[in-house]
RONUTOR-26333 format. One line per field, with one value per atom (N, C-alpha, C): chain; x, y, z; residue in one letter; atom name. Coordinates in nm, 2 decimals. Each point is the difference from the previous one (the first is absolute). Layout:
# RONUTOR-26333
c c(A / ...)
c1 c(X / ...)
c2 c(Y / ...)
c3 c(Z / ...)
r c(A / ...)
a c(CA / ...)
END
This chain:
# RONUTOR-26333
c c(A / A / A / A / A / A / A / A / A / A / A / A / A / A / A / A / A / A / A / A / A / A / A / A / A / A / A / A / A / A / A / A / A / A / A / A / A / A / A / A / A / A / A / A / A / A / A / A / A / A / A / A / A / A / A / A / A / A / A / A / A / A / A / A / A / A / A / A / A / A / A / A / A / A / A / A / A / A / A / A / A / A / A / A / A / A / A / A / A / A / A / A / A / A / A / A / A / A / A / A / A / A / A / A / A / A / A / A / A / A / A / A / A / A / A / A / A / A / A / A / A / A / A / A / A / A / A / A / A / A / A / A / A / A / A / A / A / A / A / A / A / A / A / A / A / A / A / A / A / A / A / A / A / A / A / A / A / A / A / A / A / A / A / A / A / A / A / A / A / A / A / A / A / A / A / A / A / A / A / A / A / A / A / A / A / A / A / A / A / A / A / A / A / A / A / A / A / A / A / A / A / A / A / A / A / A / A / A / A / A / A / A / A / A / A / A / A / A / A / A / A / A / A / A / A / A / A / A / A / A / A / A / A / A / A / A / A / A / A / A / A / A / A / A / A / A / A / A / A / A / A / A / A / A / A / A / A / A / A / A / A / A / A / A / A / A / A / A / A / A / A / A / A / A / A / A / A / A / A / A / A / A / A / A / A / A / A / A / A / A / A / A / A / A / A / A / A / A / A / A / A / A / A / A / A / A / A / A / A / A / A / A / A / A / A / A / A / A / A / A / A / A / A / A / A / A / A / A / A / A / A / A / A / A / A / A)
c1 c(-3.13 / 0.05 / -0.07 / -0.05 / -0.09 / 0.10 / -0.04 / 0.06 / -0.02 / 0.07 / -0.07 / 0.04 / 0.12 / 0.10 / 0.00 / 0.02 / 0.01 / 0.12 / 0.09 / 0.09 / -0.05 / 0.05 / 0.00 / 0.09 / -0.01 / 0.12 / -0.01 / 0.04 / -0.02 / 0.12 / -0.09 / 0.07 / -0.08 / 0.09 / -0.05 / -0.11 / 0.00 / -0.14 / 0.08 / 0.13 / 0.08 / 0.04 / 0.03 / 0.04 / -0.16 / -0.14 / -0.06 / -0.03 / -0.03 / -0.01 / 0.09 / 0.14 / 0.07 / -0.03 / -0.04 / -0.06 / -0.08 / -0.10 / -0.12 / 0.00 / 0.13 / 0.02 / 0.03 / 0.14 / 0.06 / -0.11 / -0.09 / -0.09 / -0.11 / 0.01 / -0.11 / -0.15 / -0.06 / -0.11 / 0.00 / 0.10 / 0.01 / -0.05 / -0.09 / -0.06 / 0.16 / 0.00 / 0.09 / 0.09 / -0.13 / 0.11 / 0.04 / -0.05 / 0.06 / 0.14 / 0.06 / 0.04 / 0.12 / 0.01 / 0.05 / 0.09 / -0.07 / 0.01 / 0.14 / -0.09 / 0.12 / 0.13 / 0.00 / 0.12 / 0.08 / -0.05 / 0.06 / 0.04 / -0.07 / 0.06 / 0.05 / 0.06 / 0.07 / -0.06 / -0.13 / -0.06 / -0.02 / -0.06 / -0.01 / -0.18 / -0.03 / -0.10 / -0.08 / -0.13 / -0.06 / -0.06 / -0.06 / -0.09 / -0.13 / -0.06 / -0.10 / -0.14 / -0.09 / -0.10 / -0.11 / -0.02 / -0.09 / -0.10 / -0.09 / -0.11 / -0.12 / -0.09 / -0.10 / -0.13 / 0.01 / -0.09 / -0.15 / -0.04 / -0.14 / -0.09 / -0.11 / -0.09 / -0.08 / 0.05 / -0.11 / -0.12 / -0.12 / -0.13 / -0.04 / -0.04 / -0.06 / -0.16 / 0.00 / -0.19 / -0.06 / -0.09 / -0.08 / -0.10 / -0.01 / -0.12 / -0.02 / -0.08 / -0.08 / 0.10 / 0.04 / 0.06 / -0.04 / -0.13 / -0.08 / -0.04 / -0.03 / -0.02 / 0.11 / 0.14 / 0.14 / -0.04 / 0.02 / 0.00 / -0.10 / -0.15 / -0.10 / 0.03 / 0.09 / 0.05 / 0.10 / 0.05 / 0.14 / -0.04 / -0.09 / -0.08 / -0.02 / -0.08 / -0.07 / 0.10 / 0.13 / 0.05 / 0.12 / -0.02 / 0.06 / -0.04 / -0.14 / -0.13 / 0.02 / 0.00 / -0.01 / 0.16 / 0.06 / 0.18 / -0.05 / -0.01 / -0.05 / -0.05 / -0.11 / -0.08 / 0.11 / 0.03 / 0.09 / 0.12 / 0.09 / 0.07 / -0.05 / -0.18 / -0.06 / 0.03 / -0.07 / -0.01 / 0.14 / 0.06 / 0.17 / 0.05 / -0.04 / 0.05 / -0.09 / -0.08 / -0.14 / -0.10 / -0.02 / -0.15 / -0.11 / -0.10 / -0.11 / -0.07 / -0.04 / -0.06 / -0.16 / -0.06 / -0.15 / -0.07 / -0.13 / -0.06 / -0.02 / -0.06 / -0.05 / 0.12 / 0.12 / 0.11 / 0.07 / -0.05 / 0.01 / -0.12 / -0.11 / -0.12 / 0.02 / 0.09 / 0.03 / 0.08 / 0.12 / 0.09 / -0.04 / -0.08 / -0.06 / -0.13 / -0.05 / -0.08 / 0.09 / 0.11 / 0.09 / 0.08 / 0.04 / 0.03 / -0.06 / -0.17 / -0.02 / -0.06 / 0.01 / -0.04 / 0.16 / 0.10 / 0.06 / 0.07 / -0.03 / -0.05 / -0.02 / -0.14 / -0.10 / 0.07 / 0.02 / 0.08 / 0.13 / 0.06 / 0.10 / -0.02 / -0.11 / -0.03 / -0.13 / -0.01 / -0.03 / 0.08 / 0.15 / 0.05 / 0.10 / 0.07 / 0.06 / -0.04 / 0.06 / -0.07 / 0.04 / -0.08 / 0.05 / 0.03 / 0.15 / 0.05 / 0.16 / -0.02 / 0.09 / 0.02)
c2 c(12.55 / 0.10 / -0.03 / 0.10 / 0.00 / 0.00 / -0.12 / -0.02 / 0.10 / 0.05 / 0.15 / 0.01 / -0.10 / 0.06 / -0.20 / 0.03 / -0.09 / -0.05 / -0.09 / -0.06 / -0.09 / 0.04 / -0.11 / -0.03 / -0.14 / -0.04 / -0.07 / -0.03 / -0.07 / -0.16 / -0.13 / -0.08 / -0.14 / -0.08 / -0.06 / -0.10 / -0.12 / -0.09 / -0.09 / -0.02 / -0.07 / 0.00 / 0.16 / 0.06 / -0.02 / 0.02 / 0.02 / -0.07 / -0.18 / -0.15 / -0.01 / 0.06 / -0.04 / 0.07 / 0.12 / 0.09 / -0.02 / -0.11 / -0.04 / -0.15 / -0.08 / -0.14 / 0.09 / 0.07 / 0.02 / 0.04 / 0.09 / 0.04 / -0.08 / -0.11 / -0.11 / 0.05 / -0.03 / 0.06 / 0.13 / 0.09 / 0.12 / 0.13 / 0.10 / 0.11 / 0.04 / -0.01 / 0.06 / 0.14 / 0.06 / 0.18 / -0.02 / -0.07 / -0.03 / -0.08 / -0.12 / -0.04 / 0.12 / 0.02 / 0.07 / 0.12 / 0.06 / 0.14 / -0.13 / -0.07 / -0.08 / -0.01 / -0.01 / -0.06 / 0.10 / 0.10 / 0.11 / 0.08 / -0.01 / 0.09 / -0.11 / -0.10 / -0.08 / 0.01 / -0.08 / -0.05 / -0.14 / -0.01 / -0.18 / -0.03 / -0.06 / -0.06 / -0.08 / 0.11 / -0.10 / -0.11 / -0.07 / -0.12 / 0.01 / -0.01 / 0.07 / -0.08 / 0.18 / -0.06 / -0.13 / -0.06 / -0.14 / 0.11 / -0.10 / 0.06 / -0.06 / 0.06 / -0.07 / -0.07 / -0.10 / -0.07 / 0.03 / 0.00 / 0.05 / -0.10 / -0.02 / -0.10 / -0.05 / -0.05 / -0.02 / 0.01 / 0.05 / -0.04 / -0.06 / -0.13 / -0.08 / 0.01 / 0.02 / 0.03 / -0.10 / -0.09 / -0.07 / 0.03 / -0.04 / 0.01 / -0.04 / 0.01 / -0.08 / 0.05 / -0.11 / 0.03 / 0.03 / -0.04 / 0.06 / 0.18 / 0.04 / 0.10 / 0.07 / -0.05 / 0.07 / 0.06 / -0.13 / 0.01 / 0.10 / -0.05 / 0.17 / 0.13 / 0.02 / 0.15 / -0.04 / -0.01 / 0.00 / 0.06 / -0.08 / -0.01 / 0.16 / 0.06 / 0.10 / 0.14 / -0.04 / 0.15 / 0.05 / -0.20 / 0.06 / 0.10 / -0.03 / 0.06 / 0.16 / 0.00 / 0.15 / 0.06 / -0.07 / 0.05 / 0.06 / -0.11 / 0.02 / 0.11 / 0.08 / 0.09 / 0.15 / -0.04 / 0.13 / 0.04 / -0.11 / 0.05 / 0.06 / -0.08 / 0.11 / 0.18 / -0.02 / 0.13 / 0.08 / -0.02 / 0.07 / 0.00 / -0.05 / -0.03 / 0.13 / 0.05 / 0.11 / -0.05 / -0.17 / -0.02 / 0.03 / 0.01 / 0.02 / -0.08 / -0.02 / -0.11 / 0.04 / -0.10 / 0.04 / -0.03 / 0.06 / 0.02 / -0.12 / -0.09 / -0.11 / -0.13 / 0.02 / -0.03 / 0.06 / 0.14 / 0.01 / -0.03 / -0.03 / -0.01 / -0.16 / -0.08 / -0.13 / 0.02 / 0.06 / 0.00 / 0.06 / 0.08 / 0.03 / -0.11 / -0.03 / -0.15 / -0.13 / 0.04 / -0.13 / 0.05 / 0.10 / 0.04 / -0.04 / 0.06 / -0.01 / -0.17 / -0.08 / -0.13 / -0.07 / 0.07 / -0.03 / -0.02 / 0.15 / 0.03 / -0.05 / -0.03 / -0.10 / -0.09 / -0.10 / -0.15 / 0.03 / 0.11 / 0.01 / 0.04 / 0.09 / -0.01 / -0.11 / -0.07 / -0.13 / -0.12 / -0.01 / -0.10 / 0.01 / 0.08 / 0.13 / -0.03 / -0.01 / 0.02 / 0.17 / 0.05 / 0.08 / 0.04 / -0.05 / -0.01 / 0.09 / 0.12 / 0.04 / 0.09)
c3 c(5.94 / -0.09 / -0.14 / -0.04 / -0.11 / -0.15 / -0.06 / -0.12 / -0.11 / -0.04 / -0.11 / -0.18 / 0.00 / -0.09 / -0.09 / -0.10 / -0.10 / -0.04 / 0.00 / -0.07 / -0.14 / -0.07 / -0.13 / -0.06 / -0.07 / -0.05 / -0.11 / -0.08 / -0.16 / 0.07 / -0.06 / 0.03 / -0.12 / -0.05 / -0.10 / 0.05 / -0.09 / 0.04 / 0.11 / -0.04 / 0.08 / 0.13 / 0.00 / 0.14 / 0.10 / -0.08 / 0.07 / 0.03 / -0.04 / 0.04 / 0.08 / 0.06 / 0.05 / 0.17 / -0.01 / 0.10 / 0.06 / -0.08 / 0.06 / 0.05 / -0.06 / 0.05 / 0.17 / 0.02 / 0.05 / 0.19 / -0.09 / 0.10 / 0.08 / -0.12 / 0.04 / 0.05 / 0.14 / 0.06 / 0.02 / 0.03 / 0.08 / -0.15 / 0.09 / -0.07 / -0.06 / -0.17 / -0.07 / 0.02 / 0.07 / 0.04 / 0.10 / 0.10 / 0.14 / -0.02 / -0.13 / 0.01 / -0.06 / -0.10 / -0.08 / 0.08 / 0.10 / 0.05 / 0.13 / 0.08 / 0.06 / -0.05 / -0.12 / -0.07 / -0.01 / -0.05 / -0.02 / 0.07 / 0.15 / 0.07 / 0.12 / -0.06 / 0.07 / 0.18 / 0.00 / 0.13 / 0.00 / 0.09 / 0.04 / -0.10 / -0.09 / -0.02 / 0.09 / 0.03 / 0.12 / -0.09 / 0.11 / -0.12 / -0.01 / -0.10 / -0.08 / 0.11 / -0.01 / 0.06 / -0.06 / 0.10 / -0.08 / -0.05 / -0.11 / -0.05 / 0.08 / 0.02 / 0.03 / -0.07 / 0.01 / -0.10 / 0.05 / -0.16 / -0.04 / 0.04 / 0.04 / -0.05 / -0.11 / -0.11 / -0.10 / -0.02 / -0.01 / 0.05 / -0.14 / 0.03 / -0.13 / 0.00 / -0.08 / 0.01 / -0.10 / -0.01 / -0.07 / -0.05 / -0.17 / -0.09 / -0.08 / -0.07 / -0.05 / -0.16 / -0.06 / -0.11 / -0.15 / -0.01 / -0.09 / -0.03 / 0.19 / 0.02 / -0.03 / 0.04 / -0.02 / -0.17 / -0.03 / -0.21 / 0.00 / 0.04 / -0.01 / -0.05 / 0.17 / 0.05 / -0.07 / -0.07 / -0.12 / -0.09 / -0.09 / -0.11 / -0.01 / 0.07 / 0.04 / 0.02 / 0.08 / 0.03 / -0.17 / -0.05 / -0.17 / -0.08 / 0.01 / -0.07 / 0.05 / 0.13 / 0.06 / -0.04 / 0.03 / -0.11 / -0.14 / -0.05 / -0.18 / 0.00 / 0.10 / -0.04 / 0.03 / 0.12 / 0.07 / -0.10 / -0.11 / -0.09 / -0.13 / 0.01 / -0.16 / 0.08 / 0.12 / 0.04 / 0.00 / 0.07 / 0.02 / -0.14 / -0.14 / -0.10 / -0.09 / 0.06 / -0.05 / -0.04 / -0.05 / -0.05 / 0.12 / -0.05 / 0.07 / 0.04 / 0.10 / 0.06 / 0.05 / -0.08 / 0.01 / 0.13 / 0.03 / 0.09 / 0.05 / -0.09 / 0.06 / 0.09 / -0.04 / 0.03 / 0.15 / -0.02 / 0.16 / 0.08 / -0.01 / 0.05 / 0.04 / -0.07 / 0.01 / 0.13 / -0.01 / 0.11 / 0.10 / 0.01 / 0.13 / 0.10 / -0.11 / 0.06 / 0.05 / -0.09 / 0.04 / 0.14 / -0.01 / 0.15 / 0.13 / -0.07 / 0.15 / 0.01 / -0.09 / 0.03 / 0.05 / -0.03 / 0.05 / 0.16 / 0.07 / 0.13 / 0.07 / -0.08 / 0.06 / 0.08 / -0.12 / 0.05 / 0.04 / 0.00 / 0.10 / 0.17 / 0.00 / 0.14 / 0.09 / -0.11 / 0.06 / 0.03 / -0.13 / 0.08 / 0.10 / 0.02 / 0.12 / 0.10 / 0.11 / 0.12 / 0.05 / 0.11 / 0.00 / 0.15 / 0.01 / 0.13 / -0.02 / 0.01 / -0.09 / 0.14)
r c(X / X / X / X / X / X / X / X / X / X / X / X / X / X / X / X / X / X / X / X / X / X / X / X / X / X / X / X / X / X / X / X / X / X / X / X / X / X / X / X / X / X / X / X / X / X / X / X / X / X / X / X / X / X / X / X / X / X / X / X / X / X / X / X / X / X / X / X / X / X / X / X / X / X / X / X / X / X / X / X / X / X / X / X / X / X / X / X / X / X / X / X / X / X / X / X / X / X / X / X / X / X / X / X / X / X / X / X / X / X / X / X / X / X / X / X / X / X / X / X / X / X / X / X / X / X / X / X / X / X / X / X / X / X / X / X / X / X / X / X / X / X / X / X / X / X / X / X / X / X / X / X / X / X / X / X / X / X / X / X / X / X / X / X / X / X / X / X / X / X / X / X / X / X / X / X / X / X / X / X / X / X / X / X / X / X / X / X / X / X / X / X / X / X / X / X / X / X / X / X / X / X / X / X / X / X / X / X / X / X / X / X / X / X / X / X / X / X / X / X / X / X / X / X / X / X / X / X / X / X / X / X / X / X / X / X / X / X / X / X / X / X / X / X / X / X / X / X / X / X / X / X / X / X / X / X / X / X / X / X / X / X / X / X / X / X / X / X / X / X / X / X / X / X / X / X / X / X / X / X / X / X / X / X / X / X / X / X / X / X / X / X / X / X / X / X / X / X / X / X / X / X / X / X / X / X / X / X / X / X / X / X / X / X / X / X / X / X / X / X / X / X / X / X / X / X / X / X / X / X / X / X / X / X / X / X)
a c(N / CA / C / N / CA / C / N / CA / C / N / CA / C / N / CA / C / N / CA / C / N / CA / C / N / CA / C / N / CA / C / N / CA / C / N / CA / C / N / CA / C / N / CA / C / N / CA / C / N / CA / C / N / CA / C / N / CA / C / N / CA / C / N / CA / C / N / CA / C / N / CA / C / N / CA / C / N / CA / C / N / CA / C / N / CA / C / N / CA / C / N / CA / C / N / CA / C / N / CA / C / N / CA / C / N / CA / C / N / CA / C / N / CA / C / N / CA / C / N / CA / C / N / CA / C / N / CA / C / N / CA / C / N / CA / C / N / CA / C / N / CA / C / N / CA / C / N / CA / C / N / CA / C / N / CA / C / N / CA / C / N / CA / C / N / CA / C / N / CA / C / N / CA / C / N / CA / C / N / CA / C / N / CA / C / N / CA / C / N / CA / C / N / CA / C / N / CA / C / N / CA / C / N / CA / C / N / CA / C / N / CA / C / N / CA / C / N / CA / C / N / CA / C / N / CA / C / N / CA / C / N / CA / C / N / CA / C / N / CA / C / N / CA / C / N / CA / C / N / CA / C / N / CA / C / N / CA / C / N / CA / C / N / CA / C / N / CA / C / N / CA / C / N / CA / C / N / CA / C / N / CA / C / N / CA / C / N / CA / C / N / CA / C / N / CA / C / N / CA / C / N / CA / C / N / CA / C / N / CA / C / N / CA / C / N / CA / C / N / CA / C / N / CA / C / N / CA / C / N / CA / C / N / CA / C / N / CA / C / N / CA / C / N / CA / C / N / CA / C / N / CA / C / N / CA / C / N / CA / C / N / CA / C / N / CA / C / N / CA / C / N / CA / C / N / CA / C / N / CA / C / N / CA / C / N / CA / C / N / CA / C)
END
């Protein structure tokens, strides 16, 4: 049965800490809708855990690419803000792109 229709309800900070102790794991509408229409609470499906993927680098390079996408910030709020941003400034960012590229499709494998 296709869910179509909205209930809402105004309830303080208290009531809602208490709603959510109450509900613990279980998806909040699933629980809520149980309660209310007086059914049995099943028990909440497990989540499935993610795998983290930790990737290693060189932490200089990190600070680098830091350093670098500040710079490219700083520029993008002159722009959105109306200054103008001279030629030679994008002529930078486009050489930096594609040197960027570069060393990204070099250290990449490409097993994709």
């Amino acid at each position: 049965m296709a869910r179509t229709k909205w209930l809402k309800i105004r309830v303080s900070d208290d009531e809602l800490l208490d709603i959510k102790k109450r509900a613990g794991s279980h998806d909040m509408s699933a629980y809520v809708r149980s309660v209310i229409l007086d059914q049995p609470i099943a028990p909440p499906e497990p989540k499935t855990k993610t795998k983290k993927i930790v990737h290693s680098a060189d932490p200089e390079l990190v600070r680098a690419v830091n350093r670098i996408g500040i710079n490219i910030n700083q520029i993008a709020k002159q722009t959105n803000a109306g200054q103008e941003v001279g030629n030679s400034v994008l002529i930078a960012l486009l050489n930096l792109q594609t040197t960027l590229d570069k060393a990204l499709a070099s250290s990449v494998p490409d097993d994709r």
